[in-house]
C-alpha positions in Angstrom: -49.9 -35.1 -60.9 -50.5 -38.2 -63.1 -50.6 -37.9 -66.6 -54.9 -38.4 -68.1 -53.9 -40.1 -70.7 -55.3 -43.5 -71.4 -54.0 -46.7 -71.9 -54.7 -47.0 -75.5 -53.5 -43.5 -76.1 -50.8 -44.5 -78.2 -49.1 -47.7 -80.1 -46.5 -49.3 -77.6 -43.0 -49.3 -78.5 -26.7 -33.0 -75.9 -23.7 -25.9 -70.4 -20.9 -25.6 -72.1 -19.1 -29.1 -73.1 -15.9 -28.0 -73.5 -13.0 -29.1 -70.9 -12.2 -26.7 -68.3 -10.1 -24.2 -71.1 -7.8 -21.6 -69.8 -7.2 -18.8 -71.6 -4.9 -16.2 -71.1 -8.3 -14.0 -70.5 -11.0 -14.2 -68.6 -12.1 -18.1 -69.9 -13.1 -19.5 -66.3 -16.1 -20.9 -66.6 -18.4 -23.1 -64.8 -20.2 -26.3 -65.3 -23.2 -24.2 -66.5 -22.4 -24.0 -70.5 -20.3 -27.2 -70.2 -20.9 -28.8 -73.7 -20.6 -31.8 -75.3 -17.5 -31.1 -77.7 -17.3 -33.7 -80.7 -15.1 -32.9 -83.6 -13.7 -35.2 -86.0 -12.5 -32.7 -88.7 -11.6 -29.4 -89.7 -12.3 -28.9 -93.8 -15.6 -28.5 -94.9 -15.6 -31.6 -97.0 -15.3 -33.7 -93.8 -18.1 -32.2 -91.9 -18.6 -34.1 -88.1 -22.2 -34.7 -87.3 -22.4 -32.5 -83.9 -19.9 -30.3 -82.2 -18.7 -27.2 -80.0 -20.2 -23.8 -81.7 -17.2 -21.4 -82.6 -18.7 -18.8 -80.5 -17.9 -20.8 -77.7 -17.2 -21.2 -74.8 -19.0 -18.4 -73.4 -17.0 -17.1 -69.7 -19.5 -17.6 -67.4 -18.3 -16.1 -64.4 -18.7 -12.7 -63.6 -14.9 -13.4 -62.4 -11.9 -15.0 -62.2 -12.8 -17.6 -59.8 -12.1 -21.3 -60.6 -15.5 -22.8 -61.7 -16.6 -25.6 -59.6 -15.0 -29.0 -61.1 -16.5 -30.6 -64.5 -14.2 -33.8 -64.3 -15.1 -37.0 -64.2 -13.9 -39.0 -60.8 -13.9 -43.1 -59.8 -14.0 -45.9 -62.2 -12.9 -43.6 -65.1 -10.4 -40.7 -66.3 -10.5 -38.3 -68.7 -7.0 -37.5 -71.1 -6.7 -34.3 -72.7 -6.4 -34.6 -76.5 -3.3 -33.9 -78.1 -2.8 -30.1 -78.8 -4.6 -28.6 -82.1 -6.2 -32.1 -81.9 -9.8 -32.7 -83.2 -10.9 -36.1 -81.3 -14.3 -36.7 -79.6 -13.6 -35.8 -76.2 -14.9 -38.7 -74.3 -13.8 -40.0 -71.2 -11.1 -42.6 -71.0 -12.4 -45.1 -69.0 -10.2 -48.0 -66.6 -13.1 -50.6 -67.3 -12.6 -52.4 -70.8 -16.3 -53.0 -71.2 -16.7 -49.2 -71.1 -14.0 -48.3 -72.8 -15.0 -50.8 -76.0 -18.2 -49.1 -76.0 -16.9 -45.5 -76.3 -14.1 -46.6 -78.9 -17.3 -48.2 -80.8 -19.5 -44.7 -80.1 -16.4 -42.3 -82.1 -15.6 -45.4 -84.9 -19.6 -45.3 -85.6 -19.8 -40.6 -85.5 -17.0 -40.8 -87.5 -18.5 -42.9 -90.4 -21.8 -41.4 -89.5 -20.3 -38.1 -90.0 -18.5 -39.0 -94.0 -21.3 -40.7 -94.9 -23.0 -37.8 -95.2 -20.8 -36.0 -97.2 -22.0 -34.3 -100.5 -25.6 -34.6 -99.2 -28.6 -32.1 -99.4 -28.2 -29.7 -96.5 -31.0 -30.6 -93.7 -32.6 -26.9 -93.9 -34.9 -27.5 -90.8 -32.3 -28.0 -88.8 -29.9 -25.2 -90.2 -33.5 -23.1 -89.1 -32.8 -24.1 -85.9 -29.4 -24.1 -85.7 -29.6 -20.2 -86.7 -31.7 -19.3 -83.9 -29.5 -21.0 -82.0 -26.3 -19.2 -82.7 -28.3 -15.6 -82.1 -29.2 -16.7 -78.8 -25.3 -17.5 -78.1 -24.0 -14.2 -79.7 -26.4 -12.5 -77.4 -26.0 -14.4 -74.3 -22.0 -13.6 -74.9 -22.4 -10.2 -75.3 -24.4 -10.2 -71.9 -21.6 -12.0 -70.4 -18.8 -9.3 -71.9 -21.1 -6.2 -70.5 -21.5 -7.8 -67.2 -17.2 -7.7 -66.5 -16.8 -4.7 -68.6 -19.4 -2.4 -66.7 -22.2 -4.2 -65.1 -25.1 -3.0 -66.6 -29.1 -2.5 -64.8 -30.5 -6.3 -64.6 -34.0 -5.8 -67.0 -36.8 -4.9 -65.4 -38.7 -8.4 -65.2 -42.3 -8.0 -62.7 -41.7 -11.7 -61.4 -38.2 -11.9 -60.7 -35.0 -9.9 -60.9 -32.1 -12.6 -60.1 -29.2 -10.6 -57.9 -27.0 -11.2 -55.4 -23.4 -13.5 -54.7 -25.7 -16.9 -54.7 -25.9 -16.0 -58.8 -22.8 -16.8 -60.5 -23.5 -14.2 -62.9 -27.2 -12.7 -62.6 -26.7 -10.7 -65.9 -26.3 -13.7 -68.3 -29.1 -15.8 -66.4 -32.0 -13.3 -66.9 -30.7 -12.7 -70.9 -30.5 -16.9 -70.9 -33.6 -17.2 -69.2 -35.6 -14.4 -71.2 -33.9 -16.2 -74.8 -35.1 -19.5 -73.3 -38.7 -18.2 -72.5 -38.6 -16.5 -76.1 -37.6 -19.6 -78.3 -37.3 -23.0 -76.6 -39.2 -25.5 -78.1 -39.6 -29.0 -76.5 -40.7 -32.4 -78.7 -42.6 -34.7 -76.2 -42.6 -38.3 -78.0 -46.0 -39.3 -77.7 -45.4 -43.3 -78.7 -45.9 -45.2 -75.9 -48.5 -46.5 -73.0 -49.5 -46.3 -69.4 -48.4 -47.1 -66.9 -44.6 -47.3 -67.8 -44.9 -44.3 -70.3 -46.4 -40.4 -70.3 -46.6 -41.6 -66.1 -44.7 -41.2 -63.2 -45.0 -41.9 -59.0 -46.7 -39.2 -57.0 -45.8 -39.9 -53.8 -42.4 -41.1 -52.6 -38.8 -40.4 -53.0 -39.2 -40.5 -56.7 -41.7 -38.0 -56.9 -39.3 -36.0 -59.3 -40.5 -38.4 -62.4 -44.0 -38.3 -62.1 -44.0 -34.4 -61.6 -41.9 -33.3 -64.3 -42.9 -36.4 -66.5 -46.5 -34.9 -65.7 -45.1 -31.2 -66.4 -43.2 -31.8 -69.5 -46.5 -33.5 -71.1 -49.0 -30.7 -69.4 -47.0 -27.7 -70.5 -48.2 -25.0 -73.2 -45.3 -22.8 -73.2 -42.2 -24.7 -74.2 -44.0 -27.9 -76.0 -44.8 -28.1 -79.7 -46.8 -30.3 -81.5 -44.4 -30.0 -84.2 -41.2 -32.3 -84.4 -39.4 -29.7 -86.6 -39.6 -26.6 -84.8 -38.2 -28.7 -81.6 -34.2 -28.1 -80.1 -34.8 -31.0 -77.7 -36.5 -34.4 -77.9 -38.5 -36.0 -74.8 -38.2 -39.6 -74.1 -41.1 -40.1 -71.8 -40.8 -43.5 -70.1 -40.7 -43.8 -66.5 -37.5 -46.1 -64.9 -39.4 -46.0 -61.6 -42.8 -47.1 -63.0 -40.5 -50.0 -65.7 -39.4 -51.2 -62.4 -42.8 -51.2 -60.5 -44.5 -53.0 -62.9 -41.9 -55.7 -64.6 -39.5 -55.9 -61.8 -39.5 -59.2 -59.8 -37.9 -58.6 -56.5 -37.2 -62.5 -56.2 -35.5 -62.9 -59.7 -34.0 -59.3 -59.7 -33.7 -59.4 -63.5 -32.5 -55.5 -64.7 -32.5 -57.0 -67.9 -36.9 -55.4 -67.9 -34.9 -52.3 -68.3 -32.8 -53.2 -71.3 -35.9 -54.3 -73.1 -38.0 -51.6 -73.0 -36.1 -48.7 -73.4 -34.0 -50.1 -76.3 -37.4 -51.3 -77.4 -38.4 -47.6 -77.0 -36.0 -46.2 -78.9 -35.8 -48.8 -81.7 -39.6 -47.4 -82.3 -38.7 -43.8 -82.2 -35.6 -44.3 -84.5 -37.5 -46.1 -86.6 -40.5 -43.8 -87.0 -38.8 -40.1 -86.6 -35.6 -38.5 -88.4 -34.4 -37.1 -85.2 -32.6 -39.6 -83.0 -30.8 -40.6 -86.0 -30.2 -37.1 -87.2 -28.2 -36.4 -84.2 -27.2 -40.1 -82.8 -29.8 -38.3 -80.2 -27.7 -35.7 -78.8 -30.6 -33.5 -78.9 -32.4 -35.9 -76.5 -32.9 -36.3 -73.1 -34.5 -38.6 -70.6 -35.5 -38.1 -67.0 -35.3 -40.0 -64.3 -34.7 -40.4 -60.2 -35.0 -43.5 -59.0 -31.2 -45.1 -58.0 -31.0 -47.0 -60.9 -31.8 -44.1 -63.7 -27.9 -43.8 -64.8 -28.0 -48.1 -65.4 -31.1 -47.7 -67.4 -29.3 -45.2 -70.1 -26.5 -48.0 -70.2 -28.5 -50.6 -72.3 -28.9 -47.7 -75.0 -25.2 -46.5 -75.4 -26.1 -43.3 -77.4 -28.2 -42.9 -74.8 -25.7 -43.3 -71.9 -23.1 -41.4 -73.5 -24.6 -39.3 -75.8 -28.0 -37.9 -75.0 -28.8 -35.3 -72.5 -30.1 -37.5 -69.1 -31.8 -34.9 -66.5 -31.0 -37.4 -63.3 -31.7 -36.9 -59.7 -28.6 -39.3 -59.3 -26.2 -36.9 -60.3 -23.2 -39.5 -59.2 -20.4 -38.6 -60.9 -18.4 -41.9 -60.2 -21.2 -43.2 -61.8 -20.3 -41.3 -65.1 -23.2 -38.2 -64.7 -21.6 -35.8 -66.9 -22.0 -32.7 -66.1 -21.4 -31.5 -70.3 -24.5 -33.0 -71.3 -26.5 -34.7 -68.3 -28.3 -32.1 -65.8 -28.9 -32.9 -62.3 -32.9 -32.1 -60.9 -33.9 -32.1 -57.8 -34.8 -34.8 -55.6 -38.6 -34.2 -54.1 -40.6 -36.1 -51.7 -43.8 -34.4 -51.8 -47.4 -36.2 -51.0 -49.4 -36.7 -53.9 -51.5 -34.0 -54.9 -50.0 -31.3 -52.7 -47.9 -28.4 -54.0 -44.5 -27.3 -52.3 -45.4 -25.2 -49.2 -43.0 -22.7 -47.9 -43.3 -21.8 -44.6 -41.9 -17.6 -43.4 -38.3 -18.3 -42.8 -37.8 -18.4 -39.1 -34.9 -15.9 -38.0 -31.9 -17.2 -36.5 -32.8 -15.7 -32.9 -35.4 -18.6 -33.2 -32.8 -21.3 -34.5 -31.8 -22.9 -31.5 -30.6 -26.4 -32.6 -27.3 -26.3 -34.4 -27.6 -29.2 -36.4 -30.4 -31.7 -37.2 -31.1 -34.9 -39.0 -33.3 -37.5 -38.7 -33.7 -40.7 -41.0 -32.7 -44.3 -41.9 -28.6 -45.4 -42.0 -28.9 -46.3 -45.7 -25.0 -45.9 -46.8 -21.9 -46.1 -45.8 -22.0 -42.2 -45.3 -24.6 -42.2 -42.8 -23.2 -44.7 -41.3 -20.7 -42.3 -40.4 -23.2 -39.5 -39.4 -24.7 -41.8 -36.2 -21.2 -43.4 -35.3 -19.9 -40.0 -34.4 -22.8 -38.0 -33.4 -26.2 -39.9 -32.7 -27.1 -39.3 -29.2 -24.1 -37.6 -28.4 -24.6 -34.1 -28.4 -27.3 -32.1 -27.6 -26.7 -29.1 -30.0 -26.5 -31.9 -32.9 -29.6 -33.9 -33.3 -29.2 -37.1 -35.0 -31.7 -39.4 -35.1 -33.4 -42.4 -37.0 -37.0 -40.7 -36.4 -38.5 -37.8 -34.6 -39.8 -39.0 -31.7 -43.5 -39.3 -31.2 -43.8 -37.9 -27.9 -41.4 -34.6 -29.1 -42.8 -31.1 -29.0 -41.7 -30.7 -32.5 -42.4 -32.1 -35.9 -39.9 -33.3 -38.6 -40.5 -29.8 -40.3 -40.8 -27.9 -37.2 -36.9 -29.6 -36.5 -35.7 -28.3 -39.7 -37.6 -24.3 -39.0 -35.6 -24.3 -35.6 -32.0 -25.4 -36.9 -29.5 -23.3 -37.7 -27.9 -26.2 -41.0 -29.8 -29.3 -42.0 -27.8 -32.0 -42.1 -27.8 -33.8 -45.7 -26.1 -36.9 -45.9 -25.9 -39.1 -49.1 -28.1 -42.6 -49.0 -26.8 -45.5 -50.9 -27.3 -42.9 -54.3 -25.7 -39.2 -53.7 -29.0 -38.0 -54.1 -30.9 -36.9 -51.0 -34.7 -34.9 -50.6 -33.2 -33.2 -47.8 -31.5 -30.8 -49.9 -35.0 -29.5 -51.1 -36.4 -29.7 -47.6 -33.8 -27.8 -46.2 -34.4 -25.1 -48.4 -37.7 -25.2 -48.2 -37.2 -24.7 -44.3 -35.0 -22.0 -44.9 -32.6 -23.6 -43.3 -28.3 -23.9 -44.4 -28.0 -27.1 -46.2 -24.9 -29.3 -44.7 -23.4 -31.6 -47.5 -22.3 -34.5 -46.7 -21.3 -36.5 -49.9 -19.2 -37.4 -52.8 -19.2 -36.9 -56.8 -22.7 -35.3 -56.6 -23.5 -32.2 -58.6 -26.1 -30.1 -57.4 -29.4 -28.8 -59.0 -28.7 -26.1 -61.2 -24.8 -25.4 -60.5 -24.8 -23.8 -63.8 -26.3 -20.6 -62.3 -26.4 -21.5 -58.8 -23.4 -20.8 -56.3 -23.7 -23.6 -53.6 -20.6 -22.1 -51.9 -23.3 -19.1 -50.8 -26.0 -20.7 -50.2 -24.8 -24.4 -48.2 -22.1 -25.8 -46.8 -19.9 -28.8 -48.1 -18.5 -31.4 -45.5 -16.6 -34.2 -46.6 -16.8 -37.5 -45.0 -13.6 -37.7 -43.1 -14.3 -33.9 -41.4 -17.3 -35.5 -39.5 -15.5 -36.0 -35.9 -15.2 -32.0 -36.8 -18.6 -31.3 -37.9 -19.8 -28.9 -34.5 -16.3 -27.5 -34.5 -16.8 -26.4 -38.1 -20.6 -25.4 -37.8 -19.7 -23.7 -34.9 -16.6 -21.5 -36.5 -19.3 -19.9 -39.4 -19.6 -16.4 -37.8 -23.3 -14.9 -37.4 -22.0 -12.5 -40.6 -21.2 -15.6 -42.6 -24.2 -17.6 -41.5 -26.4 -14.9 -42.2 -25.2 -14.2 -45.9 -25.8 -18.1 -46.2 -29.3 -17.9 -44.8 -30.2 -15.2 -46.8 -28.6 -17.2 -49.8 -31.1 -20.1 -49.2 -34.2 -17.5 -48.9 -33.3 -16.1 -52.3 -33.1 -19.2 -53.9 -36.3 -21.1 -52.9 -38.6 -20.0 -55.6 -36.0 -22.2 -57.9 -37.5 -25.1 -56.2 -41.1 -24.5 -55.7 -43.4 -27.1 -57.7 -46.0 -25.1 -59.1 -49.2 -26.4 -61.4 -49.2 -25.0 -63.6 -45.7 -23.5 -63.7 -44.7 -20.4 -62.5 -41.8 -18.4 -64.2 -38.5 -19.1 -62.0 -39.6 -22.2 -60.6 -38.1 -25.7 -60.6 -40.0 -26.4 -63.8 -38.4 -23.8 -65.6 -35.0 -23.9 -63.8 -34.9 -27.6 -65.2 -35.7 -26.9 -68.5 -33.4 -23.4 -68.7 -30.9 -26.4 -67.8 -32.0 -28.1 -71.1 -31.8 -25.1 -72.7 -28.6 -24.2 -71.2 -26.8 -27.7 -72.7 -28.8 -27.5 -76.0 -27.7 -24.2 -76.5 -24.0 -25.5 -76.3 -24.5 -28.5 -78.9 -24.4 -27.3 -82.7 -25.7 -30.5 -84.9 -24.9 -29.8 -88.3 -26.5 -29.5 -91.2 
């Protein structure tokens, strides 16, 4: 799916935010409108440059359940400001280098933020801004109906979301429809192949070249015009930077520094919008491993901007606020997802299955405790040439699909799984799954942490046919949400990454 443009096409070179809140009512929320909340003052003569809209939080939930967790984990910590405290709420972090930079980040919005005191009012962006707020008062009042007395879902003739694996069905189709309705996506158009408007079509990194190729392609969301646009597009590639300027021998990341501060010097320089917002209405997309170190070089960009990432690592500061995590596909170039009938569980017979390298410490794990030693839990480096049965034909005829984390959190055979129709197992740390803002995992996978592995038939073997069957059915109703289709097709992975987008723009109010 490789972008057509040419070489000489053009000149080179934030779900709700908030913290978890408790309120004495129904305010349980989940990661879904998790925002980026940044608020320096309270009178209007001391306005701050970007922050929480008053309408929110929004309770997600359709109950009282604890939403799954939004904190950060590893190398950094996050306080809780002092009560009635208006304080950007970045994370504190243990390393200094970090910390200097996020002490730099709120001196720099704060100064940002007077300096534009007593100037004109930006009235393209208060356009946008209203729109914006609708959307929320209407998405809210979907939210309020749906625990009050759930109301009929709309009639929609491509998809009517229902069921447990929805965390609340009601506010995703009124989301969704809004999104449809209003969202408008600015694709930055500065920039050349290969590293730029490009992505790889055929390997674990797939992910970039198909949405980079999607984003660029699309008719419905895109406009041609900068001021009608909620979110920005940065359209540079960190696999393709890496393919092309990477030496292996010399291993200098220092390729990635230049050109995407390079990159974003240009687009500063050229457009209002990065500096309008310190580009918290920007976003970047990437899945190779070292997508999260690219944003570093950039710190607006690390901390600030929306980064849609395959490595959804928490320890690795993805922050589910602002950042949304994608799926991880490994499709062969020029072929579409295929979906095969899901096979009923009378015709499951393996338990578990995996097959694929030890990369990690994880799946290190995985084979010390069960390769070759059971025969209801295949575990193996590769599908054996002589067997009966294919890698996919493995996955149709297991019960759970074993998904261990590489060296990155991120795994394809979380997709694959689904695509099977078979119970994704989990088997990581710190990663946030594709589209936890809607999706329920808990219904549709299972979660096994690292030290449970000795354990791992004795759990898979105490989910009851009732329980495995409300899981399998959970997978079934969710596979749409991760079909690639060209062009898109409402519901699918194209649009379930951009209602993410829409999801975290909708929770960022930049003032004007």
């Amino acid at each position: 799916m490789k972008n057509s443009r040419t070489a000489s096409a053009r000149s080179s070179s934030s779900a709700i935010a908030a913290p978890c809140i408790k309120a004495v009512l129904f305010l349980s929320f989940s990661v879904v409108l998790i925002t980026l909340f940044i608020n320096y003052a309270s009178s209007s003569n001391n306005p701050s440059l970007f922050s929480l809209p008053p309408s929110l939080p929004l309770p997600w939930h359709n109950d009282r359940r604890e939403p799954p967790p939004s904190s950060f984990s590893g190398s950094h910590t996050e306080s809780p400001p002092p009560e009635n405290s208006k304080t950007a709420l970045y994370p504190t972090f243990t390393n200094p280098k970090m910390q200097r930079a996020v002490a730099n980040l709120v001196n720099e919005l704060k100064e940002e933020s007077l300096s534009r005191i007593g100037k004109n009012r930006d009235e393209k962006i208060a356009m946008v801004e209203a729109g914006l707020a609708k959307a929320r008062a209407l998405i809210k009042n979907a939210i309020f109906k749906s625990r009050v007395s759930p109301p009929p879902l709309s009639p929609d003739s491509d998809y009517v979301p229902q069921g447990q694996v929805y965390r609340n069905p009601y506010a995703f189709q009124k989301s969704f429809m809004m999104m449809e309705s209003m969202f408008k996506i600015y694709v930055y158009e500065e920039g050349e192949l290969p590293m730029f408007h490009n992505g790889p079509t055929s390997d674990i990194y797939t992910s970039e070249g198909i949405f980079i190729g999607l984003f660029e392609s699309d008719t419905r969301f895109r406009t041609q015009d900068p001021d009608r646009a909620h979110v920005y597009f940065l359209p540079f590639s960190v696999s393709m930077i890496l393919q092309h300027l990477f030496d292996p021998a010399v291993r200098d990341k220092g390729v990635l520094d230049h050109v995407i501060t390079d990159y974003v010097r240009v687009i500063s320089n050229k457009y209002p919008y990065w500096n309008r917002s310190l580009g918290a209405d920007h976003f970047m997309l990437a899945c190779h491993d070292w997508g999260p170190r690219a944003t570093w070089y950039n710190h607006h960009l690390y901390f600030t901007s929306m980064r849609a990432l395959c490595n959804a690592n928490t320890s690795e500061f993805f922050n589910p606020r602002k950042d949304l995590s994608i799926p991880e596909l490994d499709l062969k170039e020029g072929l579409l997802t295929q979906v095969k009938p899901n096979q009923e569980p009378s015709n499951r017979k393996i338990l578990a299955f995996f097959a694929g390298g030890v990369h990690g410490p994880i799946r290190g794990a995985l084979f010390h405790h069960w390769k070759d030693k059971d025969k209801d839990i295949i575990v193996v480096n590769k599908v054996p040439e002589n067997s009966s049965l294919s890698y996919q034909e493995f996955m149709h005829h297991s019960k759970f699909c074993l998904c261990p984390s590489g060296y990155q959190v991120a795994s394809q055979r979380v997709v694959e799984a689904i695509y099977a129709g078979c119970v994704p197992v989990l088997i990581n740390k710190d990663f946030v799954p594709p589209f936890s803002d809607v999706l329920d995992w808990d219904k549709l996978s299972v979660n096994v942490a690292v030290r449970d592995l000795p354990e791992l038939k004795r759990i898979l073997e105490g989910i009851g046919e009732e329980e495995y069957e409300a899981l399998r059915q959970g997978v079934g109703q969710v596979q749409r949400h991760f079909v690639v289709n060209n062009p898109p097709k409402r519901y699918d992975v194209f649009h379930m990454v951009v209602h993410s987008l829409w999801l975290r723009r909708l929770n960022l109010r930049i003032n004007s």
